[in-house]
N, C-alpha and C positions, 0 to 999 in steps of 0.2 A: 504494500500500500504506500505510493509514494505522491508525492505533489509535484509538479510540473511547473515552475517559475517562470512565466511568460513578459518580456518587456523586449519592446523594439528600442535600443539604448537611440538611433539615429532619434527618435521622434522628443527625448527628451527623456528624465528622469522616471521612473517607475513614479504612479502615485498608489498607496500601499495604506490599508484604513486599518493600521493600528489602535490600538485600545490607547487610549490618551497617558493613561499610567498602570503602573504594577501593582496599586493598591489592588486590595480583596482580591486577586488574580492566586485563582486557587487551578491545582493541577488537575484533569478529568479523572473518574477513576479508569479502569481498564478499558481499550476498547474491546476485548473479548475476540479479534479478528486475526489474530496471528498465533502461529505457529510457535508452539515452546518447546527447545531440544535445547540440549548441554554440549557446551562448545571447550575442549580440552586442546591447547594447542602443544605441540612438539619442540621440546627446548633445546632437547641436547639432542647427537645423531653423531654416527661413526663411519660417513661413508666415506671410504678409501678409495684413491687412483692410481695406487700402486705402491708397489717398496712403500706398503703402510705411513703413505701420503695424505693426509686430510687437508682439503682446500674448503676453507672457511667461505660460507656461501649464508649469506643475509637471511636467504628466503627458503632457503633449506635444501636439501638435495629432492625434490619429489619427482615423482614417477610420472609422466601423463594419466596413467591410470591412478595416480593416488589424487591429482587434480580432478579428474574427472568425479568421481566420488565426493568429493569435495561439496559440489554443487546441489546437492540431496540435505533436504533437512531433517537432520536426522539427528541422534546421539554419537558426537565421533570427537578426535583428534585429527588434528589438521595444521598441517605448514604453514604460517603466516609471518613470515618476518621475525625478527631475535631468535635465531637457530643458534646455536652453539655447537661447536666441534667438543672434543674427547677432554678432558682434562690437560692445560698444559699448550694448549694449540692455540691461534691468536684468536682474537675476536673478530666474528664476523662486520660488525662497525654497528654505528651507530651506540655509540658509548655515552651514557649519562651519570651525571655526580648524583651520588648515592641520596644526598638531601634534597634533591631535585624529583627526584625518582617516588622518594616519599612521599613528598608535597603534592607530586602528579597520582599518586593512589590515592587522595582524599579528597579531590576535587570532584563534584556532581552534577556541576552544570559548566560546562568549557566552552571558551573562544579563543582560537589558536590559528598562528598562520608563521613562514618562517621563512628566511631569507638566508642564501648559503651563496657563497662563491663572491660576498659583496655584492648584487648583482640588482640592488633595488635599495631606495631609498625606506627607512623606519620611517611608518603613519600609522601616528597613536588616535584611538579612538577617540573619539568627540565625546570629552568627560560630560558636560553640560546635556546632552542627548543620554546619557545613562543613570539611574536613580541611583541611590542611594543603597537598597538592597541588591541590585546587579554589585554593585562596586563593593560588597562584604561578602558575597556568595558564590560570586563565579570569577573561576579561575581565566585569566586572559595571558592566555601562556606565547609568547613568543619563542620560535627554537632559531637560533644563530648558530655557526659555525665559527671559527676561531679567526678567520681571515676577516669575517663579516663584523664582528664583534669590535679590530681594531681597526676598519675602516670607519664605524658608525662612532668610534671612540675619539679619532682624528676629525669627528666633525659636529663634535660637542654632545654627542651622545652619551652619556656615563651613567651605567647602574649605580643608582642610588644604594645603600647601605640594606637594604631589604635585597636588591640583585633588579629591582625594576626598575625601566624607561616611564614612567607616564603611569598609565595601567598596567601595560606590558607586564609582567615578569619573564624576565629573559631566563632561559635553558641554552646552556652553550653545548652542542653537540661535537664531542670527537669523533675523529676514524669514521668520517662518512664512508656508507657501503658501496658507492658507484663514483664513479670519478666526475660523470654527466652531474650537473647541480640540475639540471630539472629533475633526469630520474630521482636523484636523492631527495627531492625535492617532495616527490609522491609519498615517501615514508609519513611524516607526521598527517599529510595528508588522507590518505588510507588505513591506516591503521590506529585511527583514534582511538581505537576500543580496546586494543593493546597497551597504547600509551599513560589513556587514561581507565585503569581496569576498573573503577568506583563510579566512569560518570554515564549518568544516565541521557542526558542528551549533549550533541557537540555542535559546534559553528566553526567550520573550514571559512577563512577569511585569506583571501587571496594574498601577497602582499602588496600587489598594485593597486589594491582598495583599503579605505578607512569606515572604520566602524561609525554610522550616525545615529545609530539605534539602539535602544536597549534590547540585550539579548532573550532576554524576559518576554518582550514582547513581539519580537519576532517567532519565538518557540510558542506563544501560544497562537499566531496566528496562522505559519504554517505548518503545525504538527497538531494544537489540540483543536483548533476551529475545526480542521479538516479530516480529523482522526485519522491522520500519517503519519506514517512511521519515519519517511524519511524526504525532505526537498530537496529537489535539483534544479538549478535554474539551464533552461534551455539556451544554448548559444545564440549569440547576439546576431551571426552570421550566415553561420552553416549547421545542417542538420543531416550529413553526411559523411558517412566512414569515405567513401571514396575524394570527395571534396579535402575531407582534413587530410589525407596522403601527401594528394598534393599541396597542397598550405604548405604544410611543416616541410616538403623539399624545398619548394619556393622561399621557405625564411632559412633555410639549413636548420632548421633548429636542430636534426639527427643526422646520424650516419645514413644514405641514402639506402647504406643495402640491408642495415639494418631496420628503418621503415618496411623495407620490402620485405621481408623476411618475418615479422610480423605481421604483417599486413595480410600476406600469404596464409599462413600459422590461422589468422581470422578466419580465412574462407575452408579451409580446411574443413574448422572446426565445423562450419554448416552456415557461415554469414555470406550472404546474396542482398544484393540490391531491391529494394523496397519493388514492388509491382500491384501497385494499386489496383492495376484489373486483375489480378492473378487472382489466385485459389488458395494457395499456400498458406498456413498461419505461419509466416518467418520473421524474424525481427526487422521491424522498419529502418534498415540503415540510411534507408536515402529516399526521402519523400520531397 
């Protein structure tokens, strides 16, 4: 059950009919419509490449058939990122200070977005746009890398004696797992529910964007107004696997044969282009 985030950005700003404040904003109870199984993930693993070689791999060594199973809701164990090698063997990346790590297991309501490789300017939330209970309750975790941390430091950026910018609380991550900062980039991205294992809902905040809302009232207009579990806002541009290939050749954002090769990998697995007159229920890549 998810919500579909609809705004033509050319035509001007979204107008968005939030509740005026957080006061008496009580949580619904259950919607009763979702599916409940127990999600056990895979920490450590010992797979070898020879002469008892272990190659530390972020996301873990899985099988196509152990992905494929994956996709079933069910009661299972499952690869998701922080895999660990054998005792003794380095760390697959993404390294956090242990007080850091704490603080992100007690947090219940998060707004997070993170900046690596230097690669974007820090935009703190619009304090004045957030109540007073957002700003005691929810965690506003920013994740930084080491290079980023003393680029934004060189231009008057400094954590305050708490470790935060603003709202911000900065997380400085070491031993990024990919060399790519967008890939790396996916990490805090994707797997909030790893990162933060206490919180019950999250806000992925781009870092080309600044918060002007409270996050309070964004969670209840698009998840309890509309009993969703979860919003995505649909591209400003395109609504096409085959469109976005090309995009991302056309900016180089990737490796070209690397695009392809997933790209490939896609249709493999069963993705075709949308066919409005067809028959097929397949997924709409391209309408």
């Amino acid at each position: 059950f998810s919500t579909l985030i609809k705004c033509n950005i050319a035509d001007g700003p979204c107008e968005i009919e939030f509740l005026p404040s957080v006061d008496n904003l009580v949580e619904p109870a259950d919607y009763n419509n979702f599916t409940q199984f127990l999600l056990k993930y895979i920490l450590t693993e010992g797979h070898l490449i020879g002469n008892g070689i272990f190659e530390p791999l972020f996301a873990g060594h899985q099988s196509l058939q152990e992905r494929e199973e994956t996709y079933y809701a069910k009661n299972q164990s499952l690869h998701c990122g922080f895999v660990e090698g054998p005792e003794g063997y380095p760390s697959s990346g993404f390294d956090l200070d242990e007080h850091d790590r704490a603080y992100m297991a007690t947090c219940r309501v998060v707004v997070s977005s993170c900046i690596f490789g230097g690669s974007d300017y820090l935009r703190r939330p619009t304090k004045s746009r957030i109540g007073s209970y957002s700003k005691k309750n929810v965690c506003f975790i920013m994740f930084l890398d080491e290079l980023t941390l003393t680029t934004l430091s060189s231009e008057g950026h400094i954590p305050d004696e708490n470790g935060s910018i603003g709202l911000w609380r900065i997380v400085v991550v070491k031993n990024l797992p990919y060399k790519d900062m967008r890939r790396a980039g996916k990490v805090p991205k994707l797997l909030a529910h790893r990162l933060f294992p206490s919180a019950l809902y999250s806000i992925w905040l781009d870092s080309k964007l600044r918060l002007h809302a409270d996050p309070m009232l964004i969670i209840e207009y698009f998840l309890w107004r509309k009993k969703a579990e979860y919003a995505i806002s649909v591209h400003y541009d395109r609504t096409c696997v085959w469109e976005e290939v090309l995009q991302n050749k056309r900016l180089n954002k990737y490796n070209h044969t690397a695009i392809d090769e997933q790209f490939y990998f896609y249709q493999s697995d069963g993705l075709v282009k949308f066919n409005a007159s067809g028959h097929d229920p397949v997924l709409p890549s391209c309408k």
